[in-house]
C-alpha positions as CSV (number, residue, x, y, z in Angstrom):
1,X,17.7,0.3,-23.6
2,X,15.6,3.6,-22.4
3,X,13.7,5.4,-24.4
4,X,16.8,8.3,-24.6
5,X,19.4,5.9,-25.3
6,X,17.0,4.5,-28.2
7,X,16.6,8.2,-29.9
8,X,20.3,9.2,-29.0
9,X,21.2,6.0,-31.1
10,X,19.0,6.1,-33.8
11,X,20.3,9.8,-34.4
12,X,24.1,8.7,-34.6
13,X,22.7,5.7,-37.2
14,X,20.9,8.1,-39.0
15,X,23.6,10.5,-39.2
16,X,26.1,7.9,-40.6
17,X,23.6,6.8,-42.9
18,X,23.0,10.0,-44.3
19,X,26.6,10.9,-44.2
20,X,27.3,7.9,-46.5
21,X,24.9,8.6,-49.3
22,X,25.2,12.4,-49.1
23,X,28.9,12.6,-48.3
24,X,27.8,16.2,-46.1
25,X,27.6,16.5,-42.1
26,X,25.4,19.1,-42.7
27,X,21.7,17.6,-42.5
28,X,20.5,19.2,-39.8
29,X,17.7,21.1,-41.8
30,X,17.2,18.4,-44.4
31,X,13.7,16.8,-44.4
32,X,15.3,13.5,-45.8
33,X,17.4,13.5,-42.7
34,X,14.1,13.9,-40.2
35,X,11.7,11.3,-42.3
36,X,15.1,8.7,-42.3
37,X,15.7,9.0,-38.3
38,X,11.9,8.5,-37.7
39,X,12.4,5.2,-40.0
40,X,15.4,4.2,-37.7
41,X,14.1,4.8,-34.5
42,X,10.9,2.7,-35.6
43,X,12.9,-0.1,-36.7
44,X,15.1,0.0,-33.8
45,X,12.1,0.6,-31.0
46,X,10.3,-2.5,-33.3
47,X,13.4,-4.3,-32.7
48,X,13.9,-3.8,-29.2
49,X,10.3,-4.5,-28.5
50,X,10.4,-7.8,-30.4
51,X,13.5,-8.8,-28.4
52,X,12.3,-7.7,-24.8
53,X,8.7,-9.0,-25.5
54,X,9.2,-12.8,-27.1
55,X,12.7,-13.7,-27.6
56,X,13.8,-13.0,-23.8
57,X,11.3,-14.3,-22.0
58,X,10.2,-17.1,-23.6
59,X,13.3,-18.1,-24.8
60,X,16.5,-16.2,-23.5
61,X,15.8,-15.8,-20.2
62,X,17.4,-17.8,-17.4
63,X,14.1,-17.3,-15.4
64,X,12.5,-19.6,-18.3
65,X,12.7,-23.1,-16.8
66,X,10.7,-22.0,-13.7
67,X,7.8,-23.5,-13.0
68,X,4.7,-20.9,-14.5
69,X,1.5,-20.5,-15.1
70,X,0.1,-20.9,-18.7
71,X,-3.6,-21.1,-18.9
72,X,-5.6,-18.3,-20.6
73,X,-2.0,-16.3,-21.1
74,X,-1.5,-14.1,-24.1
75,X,1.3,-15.1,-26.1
76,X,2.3,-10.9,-26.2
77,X,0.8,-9.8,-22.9
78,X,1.3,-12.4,-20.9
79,X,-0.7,-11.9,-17.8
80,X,-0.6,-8.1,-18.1
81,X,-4.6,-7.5,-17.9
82,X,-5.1,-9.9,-14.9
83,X,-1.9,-9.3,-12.8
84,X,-2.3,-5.4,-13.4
85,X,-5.8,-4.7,-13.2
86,X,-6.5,-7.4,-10.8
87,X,-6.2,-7.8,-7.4
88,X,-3.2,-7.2,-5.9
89,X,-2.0,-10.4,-4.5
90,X,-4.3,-12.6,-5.6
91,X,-3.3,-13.6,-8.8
92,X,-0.3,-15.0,-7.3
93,X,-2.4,-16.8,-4.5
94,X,-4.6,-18.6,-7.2
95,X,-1.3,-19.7,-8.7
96,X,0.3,-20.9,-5.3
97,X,-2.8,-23.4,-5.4
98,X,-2.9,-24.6,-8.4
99,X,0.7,-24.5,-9.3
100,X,3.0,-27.3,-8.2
101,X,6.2,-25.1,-7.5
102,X,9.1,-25.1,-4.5
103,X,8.3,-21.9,-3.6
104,X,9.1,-20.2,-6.6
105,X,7.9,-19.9,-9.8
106,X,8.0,-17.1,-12.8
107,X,4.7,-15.2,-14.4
108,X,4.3,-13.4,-17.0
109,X,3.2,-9.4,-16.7
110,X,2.0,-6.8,-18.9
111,X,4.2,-7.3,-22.9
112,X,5.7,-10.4,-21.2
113,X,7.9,-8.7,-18.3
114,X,9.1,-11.5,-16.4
115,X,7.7,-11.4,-12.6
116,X,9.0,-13.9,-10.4
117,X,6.5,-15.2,-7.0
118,X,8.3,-16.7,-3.7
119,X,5.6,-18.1,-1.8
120,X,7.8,-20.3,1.1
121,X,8.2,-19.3,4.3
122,X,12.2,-19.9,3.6
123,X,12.6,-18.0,0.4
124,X,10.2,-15.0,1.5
125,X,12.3,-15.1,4.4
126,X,15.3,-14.4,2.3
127,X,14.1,-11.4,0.3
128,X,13.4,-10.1,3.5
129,X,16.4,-10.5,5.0
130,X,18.6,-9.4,1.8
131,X,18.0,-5.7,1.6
132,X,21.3,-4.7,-0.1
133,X,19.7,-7.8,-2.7
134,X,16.0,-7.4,-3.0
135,X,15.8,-3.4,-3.2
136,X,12.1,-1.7,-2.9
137,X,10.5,-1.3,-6.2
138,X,12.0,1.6,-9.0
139,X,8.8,1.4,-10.6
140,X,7.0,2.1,-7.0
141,X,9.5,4.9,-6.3
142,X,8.0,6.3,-9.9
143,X,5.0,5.6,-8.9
144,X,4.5,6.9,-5.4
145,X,7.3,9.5,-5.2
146,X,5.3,12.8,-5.6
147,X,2.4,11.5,-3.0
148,X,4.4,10.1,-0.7
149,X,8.2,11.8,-0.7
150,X,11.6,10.1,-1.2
151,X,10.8,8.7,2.2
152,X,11.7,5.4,3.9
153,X,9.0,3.9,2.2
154,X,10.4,4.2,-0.8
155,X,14.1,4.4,-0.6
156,X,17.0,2.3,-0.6
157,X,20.3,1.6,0.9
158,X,22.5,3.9,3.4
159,X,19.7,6.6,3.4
160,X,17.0,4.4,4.3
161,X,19.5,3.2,6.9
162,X,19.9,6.6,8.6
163,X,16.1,7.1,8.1
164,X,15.2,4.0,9.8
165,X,17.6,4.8,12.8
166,X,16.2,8.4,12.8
167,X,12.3,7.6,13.0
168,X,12.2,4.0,14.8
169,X,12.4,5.9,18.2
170,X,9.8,8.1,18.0
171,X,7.3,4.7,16.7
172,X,8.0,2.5,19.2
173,X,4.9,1.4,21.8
174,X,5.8,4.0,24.8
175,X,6.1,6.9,22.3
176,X,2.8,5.9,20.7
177,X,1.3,5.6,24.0
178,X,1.6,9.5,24.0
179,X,-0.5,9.8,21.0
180,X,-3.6,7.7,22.5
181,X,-5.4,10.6,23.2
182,X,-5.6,11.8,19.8
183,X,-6.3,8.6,18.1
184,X,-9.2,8.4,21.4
185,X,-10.4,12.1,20.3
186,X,-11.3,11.0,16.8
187,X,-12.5,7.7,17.6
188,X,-15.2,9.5,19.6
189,X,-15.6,12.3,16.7
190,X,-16.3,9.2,14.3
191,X,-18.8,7.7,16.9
192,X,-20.4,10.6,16.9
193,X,-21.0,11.1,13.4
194,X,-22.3,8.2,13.0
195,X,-24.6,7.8,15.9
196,X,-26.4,11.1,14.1
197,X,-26.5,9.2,10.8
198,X,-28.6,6.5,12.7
199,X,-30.9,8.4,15.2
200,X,-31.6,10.2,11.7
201,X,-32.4,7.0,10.0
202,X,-33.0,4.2,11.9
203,X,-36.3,2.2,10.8
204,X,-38.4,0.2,13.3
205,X,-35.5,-2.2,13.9
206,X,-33.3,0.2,14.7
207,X,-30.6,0.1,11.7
208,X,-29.8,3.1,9.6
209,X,-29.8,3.3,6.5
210,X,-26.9,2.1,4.4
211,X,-23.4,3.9,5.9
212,X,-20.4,3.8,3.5
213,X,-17.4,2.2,5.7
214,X,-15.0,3.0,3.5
215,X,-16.4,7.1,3.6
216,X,-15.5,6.9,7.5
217,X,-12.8,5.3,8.0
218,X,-10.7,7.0,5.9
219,X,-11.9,9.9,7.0
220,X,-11.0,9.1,10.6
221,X,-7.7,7.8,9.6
222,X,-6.7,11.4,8.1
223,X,-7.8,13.0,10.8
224,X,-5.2,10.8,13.1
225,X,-2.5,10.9,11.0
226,X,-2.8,14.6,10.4
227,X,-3.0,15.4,14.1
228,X,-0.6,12.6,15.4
229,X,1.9,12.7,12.6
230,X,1.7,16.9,12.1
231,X,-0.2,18.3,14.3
232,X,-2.6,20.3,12.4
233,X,-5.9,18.5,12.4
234,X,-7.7,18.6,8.7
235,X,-10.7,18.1,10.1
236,X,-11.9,15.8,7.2
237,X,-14.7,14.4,9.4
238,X,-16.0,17.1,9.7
239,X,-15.2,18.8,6.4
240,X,-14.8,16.2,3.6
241,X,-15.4,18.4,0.8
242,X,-13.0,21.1,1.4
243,X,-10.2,21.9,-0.6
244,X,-7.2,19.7,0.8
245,X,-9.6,17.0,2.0
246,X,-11.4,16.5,-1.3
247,X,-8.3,16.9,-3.3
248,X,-5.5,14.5,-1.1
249,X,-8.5,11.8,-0.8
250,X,-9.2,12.0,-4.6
251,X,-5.3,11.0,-5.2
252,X,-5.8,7.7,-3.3
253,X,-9.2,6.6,-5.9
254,X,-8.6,3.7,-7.8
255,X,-10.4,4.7,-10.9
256,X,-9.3,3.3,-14.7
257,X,-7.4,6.6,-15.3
258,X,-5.5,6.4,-12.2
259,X,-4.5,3.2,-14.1
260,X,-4.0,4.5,-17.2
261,X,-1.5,7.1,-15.5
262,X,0.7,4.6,-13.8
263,X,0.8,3.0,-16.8
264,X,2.8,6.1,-17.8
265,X,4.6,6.8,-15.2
266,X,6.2,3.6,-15.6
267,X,7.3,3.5,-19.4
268,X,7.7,7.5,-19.4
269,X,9.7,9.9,-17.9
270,X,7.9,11.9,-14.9
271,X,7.4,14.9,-16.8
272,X,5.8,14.0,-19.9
273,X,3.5,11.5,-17.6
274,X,2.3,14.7,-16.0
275,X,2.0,16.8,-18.7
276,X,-0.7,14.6,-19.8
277,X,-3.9,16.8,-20.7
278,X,-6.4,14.7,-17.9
279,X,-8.3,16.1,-15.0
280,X,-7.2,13.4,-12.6
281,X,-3.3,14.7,-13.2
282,X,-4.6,18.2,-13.0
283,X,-6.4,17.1,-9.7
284,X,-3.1,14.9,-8.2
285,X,-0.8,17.2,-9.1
286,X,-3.2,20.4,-7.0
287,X,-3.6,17.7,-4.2
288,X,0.0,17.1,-3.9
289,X,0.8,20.8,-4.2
290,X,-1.6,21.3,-1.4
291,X,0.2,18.6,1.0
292,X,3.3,19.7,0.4
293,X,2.4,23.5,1.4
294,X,0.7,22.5,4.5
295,X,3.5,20.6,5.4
296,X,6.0,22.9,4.8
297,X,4.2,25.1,7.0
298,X,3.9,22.9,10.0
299,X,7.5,22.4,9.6
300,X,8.3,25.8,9.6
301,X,5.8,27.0,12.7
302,X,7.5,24.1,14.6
303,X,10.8,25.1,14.4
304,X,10.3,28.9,15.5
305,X,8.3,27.3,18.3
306,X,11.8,25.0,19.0
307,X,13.9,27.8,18.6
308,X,11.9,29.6,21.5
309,X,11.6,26.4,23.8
310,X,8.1,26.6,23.3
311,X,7.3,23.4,21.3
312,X,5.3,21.1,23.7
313,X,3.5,19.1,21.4
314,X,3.7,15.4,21.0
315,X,3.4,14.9,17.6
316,X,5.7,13.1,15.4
317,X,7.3,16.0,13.5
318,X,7.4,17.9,17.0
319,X,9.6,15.0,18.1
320,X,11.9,14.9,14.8
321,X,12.8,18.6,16.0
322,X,12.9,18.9,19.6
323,X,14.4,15.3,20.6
324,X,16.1,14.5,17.0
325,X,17.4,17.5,16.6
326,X,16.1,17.4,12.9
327,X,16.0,21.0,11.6
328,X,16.5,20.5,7.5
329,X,13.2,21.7,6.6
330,X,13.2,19.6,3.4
331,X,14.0,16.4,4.9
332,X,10.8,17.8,7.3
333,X,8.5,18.3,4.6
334,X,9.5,14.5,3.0
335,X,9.1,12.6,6.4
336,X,5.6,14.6,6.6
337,X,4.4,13.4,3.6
338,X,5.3,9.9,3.9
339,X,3.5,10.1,7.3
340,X,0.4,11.0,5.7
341,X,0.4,8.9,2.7
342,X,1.9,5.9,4.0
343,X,-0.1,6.1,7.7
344,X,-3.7,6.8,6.4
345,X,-4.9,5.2,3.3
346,X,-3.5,1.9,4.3
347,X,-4.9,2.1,8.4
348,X,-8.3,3.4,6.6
349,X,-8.5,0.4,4.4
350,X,-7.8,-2.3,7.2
351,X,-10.4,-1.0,9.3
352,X,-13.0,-1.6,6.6
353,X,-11.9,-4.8,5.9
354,X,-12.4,-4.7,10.2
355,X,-16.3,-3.7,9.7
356,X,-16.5,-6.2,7.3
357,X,-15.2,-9.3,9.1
358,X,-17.2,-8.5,12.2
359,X,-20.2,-8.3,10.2
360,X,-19.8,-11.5,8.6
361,X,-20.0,-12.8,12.6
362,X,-22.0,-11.4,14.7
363,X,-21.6,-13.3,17.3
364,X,-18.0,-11.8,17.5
365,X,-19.6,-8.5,18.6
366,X,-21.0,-9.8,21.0
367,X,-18.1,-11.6,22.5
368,X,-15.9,-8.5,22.3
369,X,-18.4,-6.4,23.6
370,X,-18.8,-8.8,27.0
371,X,-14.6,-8.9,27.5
372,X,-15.0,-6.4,30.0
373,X,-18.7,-5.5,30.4
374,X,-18.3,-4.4,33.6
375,X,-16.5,-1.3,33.4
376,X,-17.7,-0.8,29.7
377,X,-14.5,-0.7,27.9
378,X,-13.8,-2.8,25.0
379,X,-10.3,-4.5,24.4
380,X,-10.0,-5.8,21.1
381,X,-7.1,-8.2,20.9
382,X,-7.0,-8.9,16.6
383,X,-2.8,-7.4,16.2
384,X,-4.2,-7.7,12.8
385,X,-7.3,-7.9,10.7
386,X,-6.9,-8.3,6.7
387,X,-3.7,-7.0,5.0
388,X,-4.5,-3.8,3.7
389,X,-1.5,-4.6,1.1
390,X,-2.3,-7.3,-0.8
391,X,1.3,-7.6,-2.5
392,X,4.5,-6.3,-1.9
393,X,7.3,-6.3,-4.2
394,X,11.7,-6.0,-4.5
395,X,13.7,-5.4,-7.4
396,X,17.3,-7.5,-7.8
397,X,19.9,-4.8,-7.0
398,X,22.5,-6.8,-9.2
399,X,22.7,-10.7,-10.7
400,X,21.5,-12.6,-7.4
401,X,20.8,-16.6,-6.8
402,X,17.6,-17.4,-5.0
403,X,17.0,-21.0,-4.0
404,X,19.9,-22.4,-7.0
405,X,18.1,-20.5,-9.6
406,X,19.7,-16.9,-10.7
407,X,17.5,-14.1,-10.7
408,X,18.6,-11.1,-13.4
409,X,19.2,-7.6,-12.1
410,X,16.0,-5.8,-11.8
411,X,13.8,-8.3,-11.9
412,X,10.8,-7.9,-9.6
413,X,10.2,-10.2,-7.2
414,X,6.5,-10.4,-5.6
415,X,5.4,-11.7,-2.0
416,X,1.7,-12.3,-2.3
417,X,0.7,-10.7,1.2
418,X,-3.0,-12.3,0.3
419,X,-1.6,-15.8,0.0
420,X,1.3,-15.7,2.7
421,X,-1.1,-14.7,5.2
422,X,-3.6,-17.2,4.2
423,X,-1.0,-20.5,3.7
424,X,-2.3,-23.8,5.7
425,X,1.8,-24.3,5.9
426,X,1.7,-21.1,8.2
427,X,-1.8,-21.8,9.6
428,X,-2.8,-25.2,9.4
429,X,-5.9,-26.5,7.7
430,X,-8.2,-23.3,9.1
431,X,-5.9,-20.7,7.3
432,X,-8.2,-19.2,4.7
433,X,-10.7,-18.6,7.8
434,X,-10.2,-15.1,9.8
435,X,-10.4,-16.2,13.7
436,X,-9.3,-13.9,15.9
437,X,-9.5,-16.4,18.5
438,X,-6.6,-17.8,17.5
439,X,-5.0,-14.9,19.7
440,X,-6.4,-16.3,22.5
441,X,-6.3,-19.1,24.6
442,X,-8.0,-20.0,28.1
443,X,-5.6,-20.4,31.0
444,X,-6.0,-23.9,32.7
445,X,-5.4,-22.7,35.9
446,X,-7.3,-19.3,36.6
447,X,-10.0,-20.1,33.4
448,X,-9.0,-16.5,32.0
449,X,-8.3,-15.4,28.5
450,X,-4.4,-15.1,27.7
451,X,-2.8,-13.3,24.6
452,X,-1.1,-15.5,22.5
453,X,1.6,-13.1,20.7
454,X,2.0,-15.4,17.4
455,X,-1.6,-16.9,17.7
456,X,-1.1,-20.3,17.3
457,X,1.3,-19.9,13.7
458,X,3.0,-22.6,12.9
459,X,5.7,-20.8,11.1
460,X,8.3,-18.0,12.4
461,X,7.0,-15.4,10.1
462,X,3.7,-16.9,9.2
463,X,1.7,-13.2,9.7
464,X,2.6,-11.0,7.0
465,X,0.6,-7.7,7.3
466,X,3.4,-5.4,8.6
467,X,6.0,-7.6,6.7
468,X,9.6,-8.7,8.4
469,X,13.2,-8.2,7.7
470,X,14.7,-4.8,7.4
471,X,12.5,-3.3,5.5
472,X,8.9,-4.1,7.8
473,X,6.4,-1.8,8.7
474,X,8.2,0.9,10.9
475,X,4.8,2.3,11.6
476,X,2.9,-0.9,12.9
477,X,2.7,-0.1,16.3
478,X,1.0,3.2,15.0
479,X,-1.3,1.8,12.9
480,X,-2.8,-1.0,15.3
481,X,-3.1,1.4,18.2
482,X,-5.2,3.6,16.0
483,X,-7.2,1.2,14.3
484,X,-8.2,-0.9,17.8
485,X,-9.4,2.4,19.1
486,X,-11.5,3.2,16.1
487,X,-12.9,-0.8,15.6
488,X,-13.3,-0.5,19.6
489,X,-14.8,2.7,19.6
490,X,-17.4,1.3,16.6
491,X,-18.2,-2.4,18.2
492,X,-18.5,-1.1,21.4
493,X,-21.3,1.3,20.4
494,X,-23.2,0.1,17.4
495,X,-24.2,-3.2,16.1
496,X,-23.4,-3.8,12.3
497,X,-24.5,-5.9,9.2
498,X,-23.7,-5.8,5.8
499,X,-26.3,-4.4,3.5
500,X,-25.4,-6.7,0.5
501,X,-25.6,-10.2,2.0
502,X,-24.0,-11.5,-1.0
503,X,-21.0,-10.3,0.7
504,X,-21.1,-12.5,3.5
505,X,-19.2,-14.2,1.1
506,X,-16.0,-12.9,0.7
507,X,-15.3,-14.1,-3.0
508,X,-18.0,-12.1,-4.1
509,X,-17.0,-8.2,-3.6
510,X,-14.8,-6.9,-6.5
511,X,-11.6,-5.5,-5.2
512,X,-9.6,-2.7,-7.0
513,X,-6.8,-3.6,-8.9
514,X,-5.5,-0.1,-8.7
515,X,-3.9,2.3,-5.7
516,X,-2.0,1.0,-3.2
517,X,-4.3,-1.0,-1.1
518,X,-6.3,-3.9,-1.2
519,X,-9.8,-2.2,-1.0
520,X,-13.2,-2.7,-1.9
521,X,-13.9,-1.7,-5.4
522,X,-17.2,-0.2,-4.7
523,X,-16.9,0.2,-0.9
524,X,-18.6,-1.9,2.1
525,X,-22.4,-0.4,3.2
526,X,-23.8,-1.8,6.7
527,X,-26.7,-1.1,8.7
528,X,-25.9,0.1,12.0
529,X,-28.2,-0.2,15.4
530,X,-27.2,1.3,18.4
531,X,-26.1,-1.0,22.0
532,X,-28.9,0.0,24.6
533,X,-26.4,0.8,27.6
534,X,-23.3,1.5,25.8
């Protein structure tokens, strides 16, 4: 029962009640009648909360036979600190190890909300593959609605259908070939930002001083998006602190009240979430405000420009209009945002995570660097580095059975990215190791390098990062196009190391729990030296 359906009952109880011992309908302005509905509604909210937080799940539920984790769980809370605040992804990864399950098992979230994990390449296949079963997320549509736009990302059924069929064109590898100057562009602006940063501070050896990955490369990914996606360039490299740069980026922090507000968001109606008297809403709801008007502005310049056969540009939005005939400027403005927010956070992140993994072997940049030494460019062959999402969850559209068990409507159902990726089932006994190697193979004949598209999985859908089924990643083509020019662009210019060698191990660095991505908590710093001859 909601929150409105609790009050409207608790006034029609209260009503009754006070209609019995009064014999009058008129209470309205009675205090007797106020002070007895606030005594109903807390014995009904107590009631429902006692019922959805202990006698459900624990011992109601048909979900309550699965196998399930147990150890340090709070009999109220369940899991809720560790599976909310943690990171996402691996919670459910620890518990795929030490769990013996079939591929499925139940955990217990924040006030005992059942979560259920699939973990086998079978089952995750299956929520995949069942769209109209295993919706996207209500609570992420709460979530990420005003950043990103009731978008594909976010919605469901016969409208993310037409969506789908409306972008997939304009994403596929010969349209995003068209963009590769752009992404090129500020690849080279990045290089160049950074190659002042050392010449400024290089020591005797030759490395800077400590450079903030994360500061960069979301930066750069901005930029792209902006200018691939829109077509106005924010020019966040090369002003970070002004107005729509500083505020948009700010949305995307991981910080405990960002936590605190989707907290909200989720148990609250929109509007009283954002009525909240915080900076950080003050701050989101400016940044989104700020978005939407630039967007409805490019929208709007682009279709005069279409209307006189003058729009030229290849651009994403440019495309929607003059070869999809798209002219609603609404539906504009939403695929715009969801461009923005969905294409640059997320291609940001993996590229860190990039930085990171070459710096943890350096022999790597060397190797990359000597593919094709000869005419100096650098061909990075990784499809994909480490998931920038380290979970992704569906919600059961109705009663569903998964692997002879029935699963509830609305219960979520989580694929651990983290542990998918990462599953000696999927990559043999080397899986928790990042080779990109595997990729590649030598040819027995000619003694050259060959791509190998699936490198070397021993499963069908073993690679997680851009998900399968109806619902993957639209946008991957985009996003590794963009992010091998930038990691080319970086390796090919600069030598890197971390500059906290406690990182070299991976279990060390605190992730955020928070946001959308699966990001260094308090970013990755390397020393950079420059390449004499590149």
């Amino acid at each position: 029962m909601k929150l409105a359906g609790l009050t409207i009952a608790s006034f029609f109880v209260s009503a009754a009640i006070y209609h019995v011992h009064s014999r009058s309908f008129f209470f309205l302005g009675h205090f007797q009648f106020y002070a007895l509905f606030w005594c109903v509604w807390l014995a009904h909210a107590a009631g429902l909360l006692f019922y959805s937080v202990i006698l459900w799940p624990k011992y109601l539920s048909p979900l309550r036979r699965l196998p399930e984790p147990t150890e340090g769980r709070s009999w109220w809370n369940g899991y809720g600190q560790r599976a909310f605040f943690g990171a996402k992804g691996e919670p459910v990864a620890q518990w795929n190890r030490s769990l013996r399950n079939d591929g499925i098992f139940r955990y217990l979230d924040v006030l005992n909300i059942e979560r259920v994990a699939v973990t086998s390449p079978e089952l995750v296949g299956q929520v995949l593959a069942r769209i109209q079963d295993f919706e996207q997320s209500h609570n992420l549509f709460r979530l990420a609605m005003p950043i990103l736009g009731p978008g594909i990302v976010l919605i469901n059924g016969e409208e993310h259908k037409r969506q789908r069929k409306l972008l997939a064109p304009l994403l596929a590898t010969k349209e995003i070939r068209k963009l590769d100057s752009i992404f090129w562009d500020k690849s080279l602006e990045l290089l160049q930002k950074v190659t002042d940063v050392v010449s400024k501070t290089a020591s005797a050896t030759g490395f800077s001083e400590p450079i903030c990955v994360d500061h960069y490369a979301g930066h750069v990914t901005l930029d792209g998006i902006s200018k691939a996606a829109l077509g106005v360039d924010f020019e966040s490299l090369k002003n970070p602190d002004s107005a729509i740069v500083s505020n948009y980026r700010g949305v995307f922090e991981p910080t405990a009240i960002f936590r605190f507000i989707a907290v909200c968001k989720i148990f609250f109606p929109r509007w009283l979430s954002e009525s909240i008297p915080l900076q950080r809403v003050k701050e989101a709801k400016r940044a989104i405000e700020l978005i939407h008007n630039v967007c409805r502005t490019s929208a709007t310049t682009k279709m005069r420009l279409n209307a006189n056969k003058d729009l030229t540009t290849p651009d994403l939005i440019s495309c929607l209009i003059r070869d999809r005939g798209v002219t609603d400027e609404e539906e504009l403005v939403t695929h715009s945002m969801q461009m923005l927010g969905a294409g640059h956070e997320t291609v940001g992140v993996g590229i860190t995570w990039g930085v990171y993994e070459f710096c943890r072997q350096a022999q790597w940049q060397k190797d990359i660097r000597a593919e094709d030494a000869a005419s100096k460019r650098l061909h990075v062959r990784v499809p994909a580095l480490l998931a920038p999402v380290g979970q992704i969850g569906r919600m059961t559209a109705h009663d569903t059975v998964l692997h002879d068990q029935l699963i509830p409507k609305g219960t979520t159902i989580h694929v651990s990215i983290r542990s998918f990726n990462r599953n000696p089932v999927n990559w043999g006994a080397d899986a928790g190791e990042f080779k990109p190697e595997r990729w590649l193979r030598r040819d027995e004949v000619t003694g050259d390098l060959v791509y190998v598209p699936n490198g070397g999985a021993l499963t069908k859908q073993a690679l997680m990062t851009f998900i399968h089924g109806g619902r993957d990643c639209i946008g991957r083509v985009f996003a590794r196009s963009e992010m091998l020019h930038v990691l080319a662009t970086l390796i090919g210019r600069f030598e890197f190391v971390l500059t906290d060698l406690s990182y070299m191990d991976e279990t060390t660095i605190p992730v955020s729990g928070a946001g959308f991505a699966y990001k260094p908590r308090d970013n990755i710093h390397v020393h950079a030296r420059q390449i004499s001859g590149w």
